[in-house]
C-alpha positions as CSV (number, residue, x, y, z in Angstrom):
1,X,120.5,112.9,60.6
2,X,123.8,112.7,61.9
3,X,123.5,115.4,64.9
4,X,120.4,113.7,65.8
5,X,122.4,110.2,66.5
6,X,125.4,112.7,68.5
7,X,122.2,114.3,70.0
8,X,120.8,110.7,71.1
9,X,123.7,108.9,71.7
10,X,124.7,112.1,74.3
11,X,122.0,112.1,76.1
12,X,122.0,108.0,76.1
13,X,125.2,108.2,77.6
14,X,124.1,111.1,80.3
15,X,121.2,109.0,81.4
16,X,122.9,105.7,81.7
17,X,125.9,107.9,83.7
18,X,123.0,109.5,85.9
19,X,121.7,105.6,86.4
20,X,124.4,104.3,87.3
21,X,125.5,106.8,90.1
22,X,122.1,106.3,91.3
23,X,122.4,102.5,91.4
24,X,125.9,102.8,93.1
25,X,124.5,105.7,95.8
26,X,121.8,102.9,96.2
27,X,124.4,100.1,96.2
28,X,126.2,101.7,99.0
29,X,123.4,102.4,101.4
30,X,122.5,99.1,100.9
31,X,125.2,97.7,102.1
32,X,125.9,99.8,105.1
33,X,122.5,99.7,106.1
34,X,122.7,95.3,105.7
35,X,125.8,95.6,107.7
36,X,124.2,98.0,110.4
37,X,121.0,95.3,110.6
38,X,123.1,92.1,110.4
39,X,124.6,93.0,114.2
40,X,120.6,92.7,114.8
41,X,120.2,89.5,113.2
42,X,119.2,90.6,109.6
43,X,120.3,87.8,107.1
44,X,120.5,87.5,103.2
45,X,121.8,84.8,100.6
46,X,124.0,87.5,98.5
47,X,124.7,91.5,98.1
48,X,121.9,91.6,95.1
49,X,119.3,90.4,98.1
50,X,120.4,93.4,100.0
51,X,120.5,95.9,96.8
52,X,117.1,94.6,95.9
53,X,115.5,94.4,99.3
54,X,116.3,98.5,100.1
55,X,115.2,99.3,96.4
56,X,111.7,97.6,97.6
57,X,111.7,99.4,100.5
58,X,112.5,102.6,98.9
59,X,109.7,101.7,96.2
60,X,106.8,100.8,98.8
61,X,108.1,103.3,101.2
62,X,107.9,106.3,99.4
63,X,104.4,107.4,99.5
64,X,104.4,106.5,103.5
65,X,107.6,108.9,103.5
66,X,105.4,111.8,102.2
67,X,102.8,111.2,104.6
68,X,105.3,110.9,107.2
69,X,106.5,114.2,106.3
70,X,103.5,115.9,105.5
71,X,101.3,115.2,108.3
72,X,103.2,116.4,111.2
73,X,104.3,119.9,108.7
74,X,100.5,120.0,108.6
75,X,100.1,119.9,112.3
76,X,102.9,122.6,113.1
77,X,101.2,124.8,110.2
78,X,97.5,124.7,112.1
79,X,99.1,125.3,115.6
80,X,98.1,122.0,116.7
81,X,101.7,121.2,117.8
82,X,104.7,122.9,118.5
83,X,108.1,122.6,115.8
84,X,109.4,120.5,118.6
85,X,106.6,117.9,119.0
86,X,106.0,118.0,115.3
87,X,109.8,116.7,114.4
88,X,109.2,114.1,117.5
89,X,105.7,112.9,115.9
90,X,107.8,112.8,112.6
91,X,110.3,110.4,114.3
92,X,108.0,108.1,115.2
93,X,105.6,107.9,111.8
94,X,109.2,107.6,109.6
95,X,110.4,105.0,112.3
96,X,106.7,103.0,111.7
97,X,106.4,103.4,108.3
98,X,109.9,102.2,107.1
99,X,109.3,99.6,109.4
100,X,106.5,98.4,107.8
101,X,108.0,98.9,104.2
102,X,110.9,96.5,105.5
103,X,108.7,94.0,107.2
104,X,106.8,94.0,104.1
105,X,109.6,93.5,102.0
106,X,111.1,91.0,103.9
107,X,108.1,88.6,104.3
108,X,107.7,89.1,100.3
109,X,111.3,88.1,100.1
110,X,113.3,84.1,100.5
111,X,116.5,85.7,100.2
112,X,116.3,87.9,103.2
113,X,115.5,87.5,106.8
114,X,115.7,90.1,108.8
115,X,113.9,90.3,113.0
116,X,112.2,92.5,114.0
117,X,114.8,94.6,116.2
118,X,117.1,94.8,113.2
119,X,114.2,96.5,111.2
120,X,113.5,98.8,114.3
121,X,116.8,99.6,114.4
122,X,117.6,101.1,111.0
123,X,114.1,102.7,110.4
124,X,114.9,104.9,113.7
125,X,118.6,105.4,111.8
126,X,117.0,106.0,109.2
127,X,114.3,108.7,110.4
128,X,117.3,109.8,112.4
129,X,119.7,111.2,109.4
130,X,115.9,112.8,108.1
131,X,115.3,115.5,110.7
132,X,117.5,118.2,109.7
133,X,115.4,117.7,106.2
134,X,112.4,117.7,107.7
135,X,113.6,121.0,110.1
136,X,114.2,122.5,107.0
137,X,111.2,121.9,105.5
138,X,109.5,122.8,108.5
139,X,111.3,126.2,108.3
140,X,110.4,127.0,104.8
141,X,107.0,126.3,105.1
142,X,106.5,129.3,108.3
């Protein structure tokens, strides 16, 4: 009964560890990425608003992210595009989608206000830092 509590209690401890990295990892792109947008006119009432608004956006913006990902893959795959067009096309749908996650989010949201160029802006940051990912992916799937 007793190694079954250590046994719990461990792997308690190691998930609430694991959580809490990924809540701070979160935390921090939050942040940078309010800081980034509030040069574009992106406005919140407190740091929570920001956390909770890119954990939304992560949320709604995950399935557009595979589709994003997938589709142009799928293209270079069938020869209907070259690697160079198909990382380019990839640009763009990331760009769209998380731009649409975020203006989702933010018309949802009282706490944050964020225009339109500020949205832009960090979805084409965002889809930026992806590419090498999505070169890689590219690569693994020839």
């Amino acid at each position: 009964m007793k190694e079954k509590l250590k046994e719990l209690a461990g792997a308690l401890l190691g998930y609430s560890v694991v959580a809490v990295v990924i809540l701070a990892v979160i935390a921090l792109i939050a942040v940078v990425s309010g800081s980034i947008m509030r040069l574009f006119g992106f406005e919140y009432e407190s740091v929570w608003s920001i956390i909770l608004f890119f954990i939304i956006v992560m949320i709604m913006g995950f399935p557009l992210e595979i589709l994003s990902s997938a589709l142009p893959a799928v293209f270079a795959d069938l020869g209907r595009c070259t690697q160079r067009q198909a990382v380019a096309l990839y640009v763009m749908m990331d760009t769209l989608f998380s731009a649409v996650a975020m203006a989702v989010a933010d018309h949802f949201m009282d706490s944050v206000s964020a225009s339109d160029l500020s949205i832009l802006v960090i979805s084409f940051l965002f889809a930026v830092t992806s590419i090498k990912d999505f070169k890689e992916k590219l690569g693994k799937d020839r």
